[in-house]
N, C-alpha and C positions, 0 to 999 in steps of 0.2 A: 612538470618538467618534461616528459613526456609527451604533449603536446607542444609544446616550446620546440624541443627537439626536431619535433614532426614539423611544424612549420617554418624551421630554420631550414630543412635539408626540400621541403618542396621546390622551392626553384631550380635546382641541382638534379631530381629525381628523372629527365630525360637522359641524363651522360651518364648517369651509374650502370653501370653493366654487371648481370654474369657472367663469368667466366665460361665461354662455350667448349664443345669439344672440338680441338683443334687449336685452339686459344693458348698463347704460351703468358703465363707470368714471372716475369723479371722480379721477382722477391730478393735478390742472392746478390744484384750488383748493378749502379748505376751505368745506362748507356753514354754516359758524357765521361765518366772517372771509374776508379776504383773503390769508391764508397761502395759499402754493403751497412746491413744493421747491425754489426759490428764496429764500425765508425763511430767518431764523434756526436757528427748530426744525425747520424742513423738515414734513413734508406724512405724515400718517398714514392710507394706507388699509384699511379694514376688508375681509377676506378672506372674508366672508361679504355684507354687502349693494353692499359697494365706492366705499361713499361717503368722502370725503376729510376728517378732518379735521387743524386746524393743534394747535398742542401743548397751549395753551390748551384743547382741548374735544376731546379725547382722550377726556380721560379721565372725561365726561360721556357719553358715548356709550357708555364700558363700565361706566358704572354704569347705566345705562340697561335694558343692551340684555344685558350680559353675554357680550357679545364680547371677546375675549380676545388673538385673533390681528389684527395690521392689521402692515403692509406700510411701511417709514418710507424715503420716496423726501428725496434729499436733493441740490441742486447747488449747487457750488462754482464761481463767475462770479470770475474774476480776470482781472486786465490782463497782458497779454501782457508780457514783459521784452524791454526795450530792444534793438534789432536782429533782432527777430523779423520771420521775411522779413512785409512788407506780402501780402495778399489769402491769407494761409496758411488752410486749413480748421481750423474750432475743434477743438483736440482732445478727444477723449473718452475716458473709460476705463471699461471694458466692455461696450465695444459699443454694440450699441443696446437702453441699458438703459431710454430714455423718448422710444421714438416715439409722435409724434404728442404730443406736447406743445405745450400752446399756453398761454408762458408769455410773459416780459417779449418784446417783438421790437424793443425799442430799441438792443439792444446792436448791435455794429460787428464785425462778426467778423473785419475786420484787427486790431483793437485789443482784442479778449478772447478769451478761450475757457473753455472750462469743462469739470467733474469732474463725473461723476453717479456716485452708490452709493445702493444698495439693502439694507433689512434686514429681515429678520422678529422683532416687536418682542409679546412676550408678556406681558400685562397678568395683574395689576395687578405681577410684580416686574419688570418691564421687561428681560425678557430676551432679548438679541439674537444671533440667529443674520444673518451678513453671506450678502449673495447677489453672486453664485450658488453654488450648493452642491449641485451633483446627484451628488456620489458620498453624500453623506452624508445628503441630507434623502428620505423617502419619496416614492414617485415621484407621489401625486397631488397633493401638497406642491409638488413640482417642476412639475409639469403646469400647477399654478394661480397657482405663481407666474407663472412663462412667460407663460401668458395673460392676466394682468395687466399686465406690462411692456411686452409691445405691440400690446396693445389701441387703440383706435382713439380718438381722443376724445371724448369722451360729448356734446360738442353738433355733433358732424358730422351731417349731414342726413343721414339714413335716405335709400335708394336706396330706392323699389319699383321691384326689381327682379321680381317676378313679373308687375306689370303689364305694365313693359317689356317683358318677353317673351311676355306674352300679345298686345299690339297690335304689327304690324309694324308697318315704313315705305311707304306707298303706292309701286305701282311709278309711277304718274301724280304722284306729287308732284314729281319732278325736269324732267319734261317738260310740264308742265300750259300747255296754251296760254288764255292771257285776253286776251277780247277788248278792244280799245279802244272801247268806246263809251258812255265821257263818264258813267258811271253811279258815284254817290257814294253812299255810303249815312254818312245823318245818324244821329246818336249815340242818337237818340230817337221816340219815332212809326211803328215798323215795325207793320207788316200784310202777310198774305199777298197778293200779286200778284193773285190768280184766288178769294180770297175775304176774310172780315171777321176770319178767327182773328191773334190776335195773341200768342199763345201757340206754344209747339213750333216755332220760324221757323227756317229752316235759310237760308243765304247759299252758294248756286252759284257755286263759284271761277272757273269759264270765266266766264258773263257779269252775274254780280253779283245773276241774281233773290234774290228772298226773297222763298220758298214756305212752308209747312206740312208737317212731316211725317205721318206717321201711325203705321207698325208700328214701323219701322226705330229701332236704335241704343239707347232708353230707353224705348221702348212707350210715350208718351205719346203723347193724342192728337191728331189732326189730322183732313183731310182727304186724306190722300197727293198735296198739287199738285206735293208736291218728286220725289218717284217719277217721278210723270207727265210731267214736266219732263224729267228725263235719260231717260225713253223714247221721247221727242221728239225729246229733240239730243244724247244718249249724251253729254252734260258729267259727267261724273264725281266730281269733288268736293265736298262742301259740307261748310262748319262750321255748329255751333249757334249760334245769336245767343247767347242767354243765356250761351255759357260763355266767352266773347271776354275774357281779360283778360293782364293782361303775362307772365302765366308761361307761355300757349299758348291752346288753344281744342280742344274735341272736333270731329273729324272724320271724316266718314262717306264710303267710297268706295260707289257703284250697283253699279260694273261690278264691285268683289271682294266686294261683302254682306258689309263688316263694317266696324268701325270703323279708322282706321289712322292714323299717325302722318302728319304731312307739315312736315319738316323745313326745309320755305324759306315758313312758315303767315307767315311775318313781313312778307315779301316780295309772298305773294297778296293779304293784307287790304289792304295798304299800298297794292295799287295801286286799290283802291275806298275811298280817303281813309280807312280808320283805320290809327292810324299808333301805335296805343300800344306795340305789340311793338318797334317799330324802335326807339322811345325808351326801351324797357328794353336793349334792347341795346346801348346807348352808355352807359347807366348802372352795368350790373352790376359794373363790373371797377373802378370807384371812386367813393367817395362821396361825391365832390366837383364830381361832372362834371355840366355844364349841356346839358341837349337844346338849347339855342338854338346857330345855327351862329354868332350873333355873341355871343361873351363877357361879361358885364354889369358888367365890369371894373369901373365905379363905386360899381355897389352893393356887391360885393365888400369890396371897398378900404374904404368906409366905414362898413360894419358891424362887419368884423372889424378895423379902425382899423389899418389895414395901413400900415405906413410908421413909424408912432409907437415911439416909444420906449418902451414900455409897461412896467411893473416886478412882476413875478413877486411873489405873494404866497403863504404857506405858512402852516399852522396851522390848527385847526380851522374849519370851514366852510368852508375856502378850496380843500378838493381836487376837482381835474378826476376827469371819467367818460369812461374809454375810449370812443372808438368803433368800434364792431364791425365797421363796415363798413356806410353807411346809418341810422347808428342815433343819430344825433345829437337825433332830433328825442322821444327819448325823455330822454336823458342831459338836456337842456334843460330838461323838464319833471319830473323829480326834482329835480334841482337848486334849482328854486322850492318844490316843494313841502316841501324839505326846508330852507328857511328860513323857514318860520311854526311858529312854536311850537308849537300843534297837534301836527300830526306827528311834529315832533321830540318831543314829550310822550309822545305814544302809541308812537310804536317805538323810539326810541332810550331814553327815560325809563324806558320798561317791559322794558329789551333784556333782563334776566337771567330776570325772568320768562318772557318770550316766549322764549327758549331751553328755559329746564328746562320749560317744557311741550309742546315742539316734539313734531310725530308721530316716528314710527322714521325718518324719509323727511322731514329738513326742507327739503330740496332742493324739496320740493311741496309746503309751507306757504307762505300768502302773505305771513301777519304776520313768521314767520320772516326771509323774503327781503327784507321791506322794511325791518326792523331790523337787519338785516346791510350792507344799502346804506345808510339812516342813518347808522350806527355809522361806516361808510367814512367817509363826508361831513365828521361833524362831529369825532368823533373828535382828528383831526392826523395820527393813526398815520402814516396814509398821506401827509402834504404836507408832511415833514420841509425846511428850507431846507440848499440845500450849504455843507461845511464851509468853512472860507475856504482852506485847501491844497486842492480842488475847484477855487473859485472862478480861484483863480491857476491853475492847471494849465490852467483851459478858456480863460481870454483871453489865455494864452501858444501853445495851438496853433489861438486865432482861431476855432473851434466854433460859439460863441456869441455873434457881436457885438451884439446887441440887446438878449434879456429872459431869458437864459439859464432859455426855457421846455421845454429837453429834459431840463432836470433836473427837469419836472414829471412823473411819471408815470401819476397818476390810479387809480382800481377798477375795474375789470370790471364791468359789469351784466350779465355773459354770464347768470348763473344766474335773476336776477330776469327778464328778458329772455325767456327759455325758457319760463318759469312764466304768466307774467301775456298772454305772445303765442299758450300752447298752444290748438289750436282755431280760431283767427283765421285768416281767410284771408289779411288784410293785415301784421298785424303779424309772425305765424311767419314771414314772406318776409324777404327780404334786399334789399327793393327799397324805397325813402325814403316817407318816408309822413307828413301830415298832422298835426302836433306838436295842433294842437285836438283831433283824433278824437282821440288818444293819452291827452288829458287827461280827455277824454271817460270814454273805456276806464279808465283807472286809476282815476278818482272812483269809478268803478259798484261794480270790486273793492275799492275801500275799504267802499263800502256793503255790499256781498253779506260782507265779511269782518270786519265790527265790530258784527255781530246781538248785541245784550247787553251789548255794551261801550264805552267810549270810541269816539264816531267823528269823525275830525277833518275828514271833511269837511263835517260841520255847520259850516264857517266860510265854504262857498263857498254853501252852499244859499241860496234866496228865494222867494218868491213871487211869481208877476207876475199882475196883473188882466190878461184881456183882456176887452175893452168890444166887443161885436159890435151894431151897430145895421142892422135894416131900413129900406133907402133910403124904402120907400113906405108902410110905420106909421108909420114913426119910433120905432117901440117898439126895447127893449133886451134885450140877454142879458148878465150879469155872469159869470165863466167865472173862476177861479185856477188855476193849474198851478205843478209845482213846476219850479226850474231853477237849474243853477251858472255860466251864461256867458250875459254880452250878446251878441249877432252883432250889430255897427254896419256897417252900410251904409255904402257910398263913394262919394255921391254925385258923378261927374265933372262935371256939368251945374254945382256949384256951386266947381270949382276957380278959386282966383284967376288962374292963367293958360292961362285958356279960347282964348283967340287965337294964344297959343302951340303950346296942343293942335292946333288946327284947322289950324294952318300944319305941322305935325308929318305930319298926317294925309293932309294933301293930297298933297306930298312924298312919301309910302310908297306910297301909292297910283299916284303916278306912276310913281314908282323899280320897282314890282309889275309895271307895265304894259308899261316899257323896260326890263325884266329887267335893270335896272342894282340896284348897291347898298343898301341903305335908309339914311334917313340915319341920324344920331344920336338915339336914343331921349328923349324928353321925358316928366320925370317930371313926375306931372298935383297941384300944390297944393292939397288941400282943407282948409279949416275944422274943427278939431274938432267947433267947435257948428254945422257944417252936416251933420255925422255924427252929433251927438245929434238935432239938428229931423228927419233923415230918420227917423231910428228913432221919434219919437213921434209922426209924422204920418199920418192915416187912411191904410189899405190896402184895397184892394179883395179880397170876398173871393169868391172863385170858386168855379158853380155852389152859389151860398148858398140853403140851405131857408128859407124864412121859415117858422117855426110859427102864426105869426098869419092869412098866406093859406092854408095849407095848401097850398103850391106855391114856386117857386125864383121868386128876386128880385135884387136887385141889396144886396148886405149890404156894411158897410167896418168894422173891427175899429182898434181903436186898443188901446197895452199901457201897462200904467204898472204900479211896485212897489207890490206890498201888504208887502214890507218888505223891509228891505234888508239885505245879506249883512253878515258881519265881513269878507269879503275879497273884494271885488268884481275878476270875471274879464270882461272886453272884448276879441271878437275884434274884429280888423276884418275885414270882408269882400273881400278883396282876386281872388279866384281864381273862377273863369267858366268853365264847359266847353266850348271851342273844337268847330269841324264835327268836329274828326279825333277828337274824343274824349277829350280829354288838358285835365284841370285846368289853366287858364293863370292866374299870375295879372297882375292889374292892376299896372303901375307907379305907383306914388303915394306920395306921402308928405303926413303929416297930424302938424299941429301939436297933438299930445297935450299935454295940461297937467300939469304937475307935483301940480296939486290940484283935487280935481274936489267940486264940488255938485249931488247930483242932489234936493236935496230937495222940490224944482217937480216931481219927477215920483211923488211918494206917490200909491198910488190914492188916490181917494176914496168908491167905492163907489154904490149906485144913489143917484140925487137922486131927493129931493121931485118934484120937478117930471117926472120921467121914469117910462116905463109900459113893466115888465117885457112879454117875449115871453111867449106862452102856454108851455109846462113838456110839449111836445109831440113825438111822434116822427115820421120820414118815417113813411108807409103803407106796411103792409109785404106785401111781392107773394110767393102762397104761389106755389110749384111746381105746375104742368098736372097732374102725373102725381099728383097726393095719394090718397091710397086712403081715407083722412079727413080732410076741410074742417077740423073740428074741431079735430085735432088735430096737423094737418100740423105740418112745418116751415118754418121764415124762410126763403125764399129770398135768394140773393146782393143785397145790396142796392148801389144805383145806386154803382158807383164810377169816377173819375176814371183811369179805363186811361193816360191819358197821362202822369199823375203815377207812376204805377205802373210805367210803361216805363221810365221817367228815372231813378227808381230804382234799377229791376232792372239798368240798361245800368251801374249801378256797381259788381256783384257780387253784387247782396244777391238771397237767394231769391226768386224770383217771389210764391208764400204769403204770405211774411214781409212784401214790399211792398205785396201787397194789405191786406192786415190793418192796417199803417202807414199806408194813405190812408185806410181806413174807421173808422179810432180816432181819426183826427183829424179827421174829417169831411169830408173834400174839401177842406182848408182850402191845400191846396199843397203839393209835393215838397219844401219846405224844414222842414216841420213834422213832413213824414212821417218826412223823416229825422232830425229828433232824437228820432223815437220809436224808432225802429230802433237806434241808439245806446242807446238806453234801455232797449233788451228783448234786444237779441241774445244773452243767454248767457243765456238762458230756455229750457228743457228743448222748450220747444212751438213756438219760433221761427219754425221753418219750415214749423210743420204747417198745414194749410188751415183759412180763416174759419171758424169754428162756431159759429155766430150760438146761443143757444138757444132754446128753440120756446118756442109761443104759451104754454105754462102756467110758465116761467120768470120769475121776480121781475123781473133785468134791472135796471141800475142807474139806471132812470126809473121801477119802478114808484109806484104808491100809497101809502095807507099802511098796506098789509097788514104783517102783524107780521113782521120780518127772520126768524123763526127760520120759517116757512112755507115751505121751501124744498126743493125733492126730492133735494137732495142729505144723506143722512142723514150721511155718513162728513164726518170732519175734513178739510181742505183742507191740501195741500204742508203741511212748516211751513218748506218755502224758502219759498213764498210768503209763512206767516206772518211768518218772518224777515227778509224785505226791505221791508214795511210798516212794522213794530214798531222796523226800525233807522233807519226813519224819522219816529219818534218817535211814531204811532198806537198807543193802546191794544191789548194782544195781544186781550183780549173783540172789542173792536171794529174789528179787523184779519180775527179769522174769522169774525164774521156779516158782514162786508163780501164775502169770497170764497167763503163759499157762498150769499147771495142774487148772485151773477153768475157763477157756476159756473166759482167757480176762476179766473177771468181778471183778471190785475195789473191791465192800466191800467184797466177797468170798475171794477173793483174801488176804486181809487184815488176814482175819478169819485163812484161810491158813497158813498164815506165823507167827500167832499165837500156831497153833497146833505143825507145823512143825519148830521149830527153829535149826539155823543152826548147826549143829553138830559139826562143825571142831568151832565154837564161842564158845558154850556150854563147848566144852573141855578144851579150854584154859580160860574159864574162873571159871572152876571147884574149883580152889585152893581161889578164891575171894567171890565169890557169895553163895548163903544160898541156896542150891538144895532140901534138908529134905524134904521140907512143901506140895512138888507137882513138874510137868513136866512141870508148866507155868514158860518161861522165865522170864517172869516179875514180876513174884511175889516176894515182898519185903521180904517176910519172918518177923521176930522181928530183923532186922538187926538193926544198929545203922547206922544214918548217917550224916555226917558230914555237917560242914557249906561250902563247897567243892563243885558246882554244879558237876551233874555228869555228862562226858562228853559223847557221843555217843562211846567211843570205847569200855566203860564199860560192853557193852550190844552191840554190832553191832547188832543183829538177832530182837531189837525191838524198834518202834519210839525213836526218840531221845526225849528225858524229861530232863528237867535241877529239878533234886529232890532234897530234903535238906528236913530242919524242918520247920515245920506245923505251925508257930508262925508266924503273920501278923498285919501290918499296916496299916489302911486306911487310903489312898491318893488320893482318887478321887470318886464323887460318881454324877451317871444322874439322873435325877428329872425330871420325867411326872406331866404336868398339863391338866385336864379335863378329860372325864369319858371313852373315847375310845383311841385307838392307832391309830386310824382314825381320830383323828381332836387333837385339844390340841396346847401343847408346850413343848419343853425340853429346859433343862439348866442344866449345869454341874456344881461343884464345884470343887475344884482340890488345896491339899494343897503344895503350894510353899514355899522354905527359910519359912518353918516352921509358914504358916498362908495362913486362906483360903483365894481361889480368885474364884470369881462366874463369868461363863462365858455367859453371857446371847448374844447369836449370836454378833454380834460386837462391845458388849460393855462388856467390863472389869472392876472391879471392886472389892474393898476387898472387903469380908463378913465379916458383924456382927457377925448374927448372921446365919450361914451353916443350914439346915433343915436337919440334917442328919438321922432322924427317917421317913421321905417321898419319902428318895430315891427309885428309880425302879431299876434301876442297881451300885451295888458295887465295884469299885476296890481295893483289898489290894498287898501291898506288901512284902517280908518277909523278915523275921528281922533274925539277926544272933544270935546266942546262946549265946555272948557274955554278 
């Protein structure tokens, strides 16, 4: 038998792999479903790339790939028989045949236990050899099965381990003395002590300077005041400002000359007021736990309708998403997105395609992964309801007195998770995170991943005018940009109980001063429409160029829609970064409307009566050192360091922030950062300003002819691909990026100023030209319940517009005081009643919290 064996598997013997280091194996879940070896068919791994799949797409992969050999792990989950001692360990049979398996962890292991077997399973006659079998199978057969079996699970965090072992632990870190004296250091605004650099700033653990480095740690430069310093006062330690965040910080010891670990780093910052390490360290261990030492019990309770009776629903649309641990605030926002038709069209609609063309590796497809978690969603597969002997069995041993929601189990997003967070500094973490940025982040990889084809987030896209006037012309600048979410401001000044607040405040501040208790928290009443009047009312805009003076003025900006989305997304702006550094946010709650009109805020575009800004740039200041006047280079032009700092104190590359203030012109750390969101997985992100020189087109120039340009070679065509998926003509997408030398958002600006002439003309006899030269501008045009399709307009993003009248249909709900710890949960109304989606458990609401939400979806209604 044995050699039988051995002659069956010879032909097979070049594709059997071991498992190398670095090698991930898929034991735990297929990459097409939700099959694991928990399943029916149990779970097929391929003995050559080691991806998993379920029975269903088996055999799609050996048609594929012509693999031949996979691995069929299979567990058998049964209920223990009656008198089985209580707290027994599950039993097993053979061993450990699936460590490291991260499969169901709902079960009870007084009350089940379970069977695991293994087989080697030979496509396409499906012939099975059972494991283990090492007298009889070849021994590198045996070798790789072995190393399959207990393999490690493919999404455990990679140790760097060489790092670790390259940096020690400071001997100074255990005994590091700091002094008391009263020094805090604020979240934003650092400069060196002894000079203007605001760059390279290192923070001395003994007494809190923030100096400049210079050689030391990352050869960036300085003026060495941090050196100087500890040859001063032989203080020892310092971290890097810039690398400050919850998972640790770089540090540099004087006295060992090298870099080194200091294991109580959470402890030193904390006592010069930043305090975010500390707050990761009461979060890591669950994802439910609140940094505040008082509980927020009510908000709790009232989001997740805690107390109520609530009734479990099951069936398509209706299944819960695992949480991984922190990761709710993703499950949230799938969840919505995967109730608008849209997406549901594009990934579930298109699921067979989008499989049979998946890469060898759809584990790192994005379409793939999102049609797989789709398919979960809406499917049923997965939100089967329990049998009615189930149902009796659990309210005879009293399990489940309320909403018998542990019979919900919910999908995994482990694999999409993986994929769409690789790269990210925030989201690869395990630490709670900002469900807006999330939405952020997933719209962009829908854009960057539907170049040429269906893209569904054409239903969040718009246009917003911004309107900048100079305080002392009075002249104007008309400006569009593209965007998929309101930010609504929370004006407190305009809550209904302002007296309440004030008496609130008073009280904390006492209770502060008599280190007694604080009281009961007041949550602060504002107006919806005092959240829409703040969003449309003039802003001041800071360090404003007037081009009409040729010098800085006093400018205020005001925004309205040049047209309005099919699915309109409102955050509210609830969350403010505290001295210690830490996102807090605001308590409040806002009387959101079930139906909303914004049609009073259609731009209108320049008036008659109003006198454009001159079409002018700052002056631009070459470099001292030129070796040619003529031909120099743009020197760094004037940028707002302060808004750059605020930034940078949030993670983002120092570069990248710079470039984010000066793309949006000084206009505020709030603009800069949704540029930053906008660009961050851009090949250049981090790399330094590179303005181009005086003989560069530049997307202001004249009207020298686009194709003038010294860049002879084609441009990315990721760049061209992220234009043209935004519905730009691919022509007029690459003379956009080689007259501004390759740079997106110039680029975007460009094709803005310049729209295409031979479009414009034909579309002279339709369109409202009077108001101004912006293609987009809607003018007082009427427009119909008709989305409008991309041909309307070839020369600018594609926008599905219509009228401004909206229904909410879904809305996310933050619990606890930071976007760094907490919990979300969604609600989202179906067949015309809400359902609360609280991670894998489903449920109608009562009663919806709809005054608490953080993020809003509406949808919009026809004029009918």
């Amino acid at each position: 038998m044995a050699a039988d064996l051995g002659e069956l598997l010879v032909p097979y013997m070049p594709t059997i792999r071991v498992p190398r280091t670095g090698d991930r194996v898929y034991k735990s879940e297929c990459a097409f479903s939700f099959d694991s070896p928990e399943s029916e068919g149990g779970l097929y791994v391929c003995m050559n790339t080691f991806l998993g799949f379920g029975r269903e797409h088996v055999e799609r992969h050996y048609r594929k790939t012509g693999q031949s050999v996979y691995m069929h792990l299979k567990r058998h989950v049964k209920e223990k028989a009656t008198g089985a001692a209580a707290g027994a360990i599950p039993r097993r049979r053979n061993g450990k045949v699936f460590l490291d398996l991260e499969l169901n962890r709902d079960f009870n292991g007084e009350d089940y236990e379970y069977e695991d077997e293994a087989k080697l399973v030979i496509f396409p006659d499906h012939f099975e050899i059972p494991l283990p079998n090492i007298e009889e199978l070849p021994a590198l057969v045996t070798i790789a099965c072995d190393a399959v079996l207990n393999a490690p699970s493919a999404y455990k965090k990679q140790e760097l381990e060489s790092w670790e072992e390259e940096i020690q632990v400071s001997r100074h870190a255990r005994s590091l003395r700091q002094l008391d004296n009263g020094v805090r250091i604020p979240p934003s605004g650092w400069k060196c002590q002894k000079c203007e650099m605001r760059e390279n700033l290192w923070l001395n653990l003994t007494d809190g300077a923030v100096l400049c480095g210079k050689w030391f740690f990352d050869g960036s430069g300085g003026n060495g005041h941090a050196l100087d310093h500890f040859k001063e006062t032989k203080y020892p330690l310092a971290v890097k400002m810039e690398t400050i965040t919850p998972d640790g910080a770089d540090v540099y010891s004087f006295e060992e000359e090298e870099a080194v670990l200091d294991p109580h780093i959470s402890e030193h910052l904390s006592h010069f007021g930043i305090d975010m390490l500390q707050m990761q360290k009461k979060t890591e261990n669950g994802h439910h736990t609140d940094n505040s030492s008082r509980p927020r019990v009510s908000e709790w309770e009232v989001i997740q309708e805690s107390g109520m009776k609530l009734k479990a629903v099951f069936g398509s649309g209706y299944t819960g998403v695992k949480n991984l641990g922190n990761s709710c605030y993703l499950g949230t926002v799938i969840q919505v997105l995967f109730s608008i038709p849209d997406f549901q069209r594009m990934y579930v609609g298109n699921l067979q395609r989008i499989f049979d063309y998946s890469p060898l590796d759809p584990s790192q497809d994005f379409a793939t992964q999102m049609a797989k978690l789709g398919h979960g969603l809406l499917s049923g597969q997965y939100s089967k309801p329990p049998m009615k002997s189930e149902l009796i069995e659990q309210v005879m041993k009293e399990e489940n007195k309320v909403s018998h929601w542990h019979q919900q189990k919910g999908v995994s997003p482990r694999m999409l998770k993986a994929l769409v967070s690789r790269g990210h500094p925030e989201f690869s973490s395990n630490r709670q995170q900002d469900a807006h940025e999330f939405f952020q982040h997933i719209v962009n990889l829908v854009e960057r991943n539907s170049a040429g084809s269906e893209n569904p987030s054409d239903v969040f896209r718009f246009l917003v005018e911004e309107r900048v006037q100079c305080c002392q012309t009075r002249r104007v600048r008309y400006t569009q940009r593209v965007d998929y979410c309101i930010q609504l401001p929370a004006p407190i000044e305009a809550a209904t109980n302002r007296e309440e607040l004030v008496a609130y405040e008073t009280k904390r501040r006492e209770a502060e001063e008599n280190t007694q208790a604080p009281p009961e928290p007041v949550t602060a009443r504002i107006p919806f429409t005092a959240c829409l009047q703040a969003f449309t009312e003039p802003e001041n805009v800071p360090n404003f160029w007037s081009s009409a003076l040729q010098a800085k003025s006093a400018g205020v900006k005001t925004s309205r829609f040049s047209s309005f989305p099919e699915y309109l997304v409102l955050q509210i702006k609830k969350f403010t970064f505290g001295v210690d550094w830490v996102p807090k946010k605001i308590d409040l709650a806002i009387d959101v409307p079930d139906f909303l009109d914004l049609s009073r805020l259609r731009a209108t575009g320049l008036q008659t009566s109003e006198e454009e800004l001159p079409d002018l740039l700052p002056p631009i200041v070459l470099p001292e050192d030129t070796t040619d006047n003529s031909m120099g280079s743009i020197d760094s032009p004037e940028i707002d360091e302060a808004a750059v700092m605020q930034l940078a104190e949030m993670g983002f590359p120092l570069e990248a922030c710079r470039k984010a203030v000066y793309y949006t012109g000084n206009m505020g750390p709030e603009m800069a950062f949704n540029w930053i969101i906008a660009h961050m997985e851009e090949p250049d992100f981090a790399e330094p300003l590179a303005l181009p020189s005086m003989m560069d087109p530049g997307p202001y120039t004249s009207d020298s002819p686009t194709g003038a340009t010294p860049l002879a070679n084609s441009p990315p065509e990721e760049s061209i691909s992220i234009l043209t998926s935004m519905g730009f003509p691919r022509t007029h997408s690459i003379q956009a990026l080689k007259a501004t030398n390759n740079n997106l958002e110039r680029a975007l600006d460009w094709i803005f100023i310049h729209p295409e002439q031979e479009e414009s003309d034909a579309l002279s006899d339709t369109a409202d030209t009077q108001t101004n030269d912006n293609a987009f501008s809607n003018g007082n045009n009427t427009h119909s319940d008709a989305t409008l399709s991309p041909d309307r307009d070839a020369s600018g993003p594609r926008v599905k517009d219509g009228p401004g009248r909206y229904e909410l249909f879904a809305f996310i709900s933050h619990m606890g005081s930071s976007t760094m710890s907490g919990h979300y949960v969604c609600h989202i109304k179906k067949e015309g009643r809400w359902v609360i989606y609280n991670d894998h458990k489903v449920c109608l609401s009562e009663r919806p919290p709809k005054d608490l939400g953080y993020i809003y979806f509406y949808h919009r209604l026809s004029s009918s």
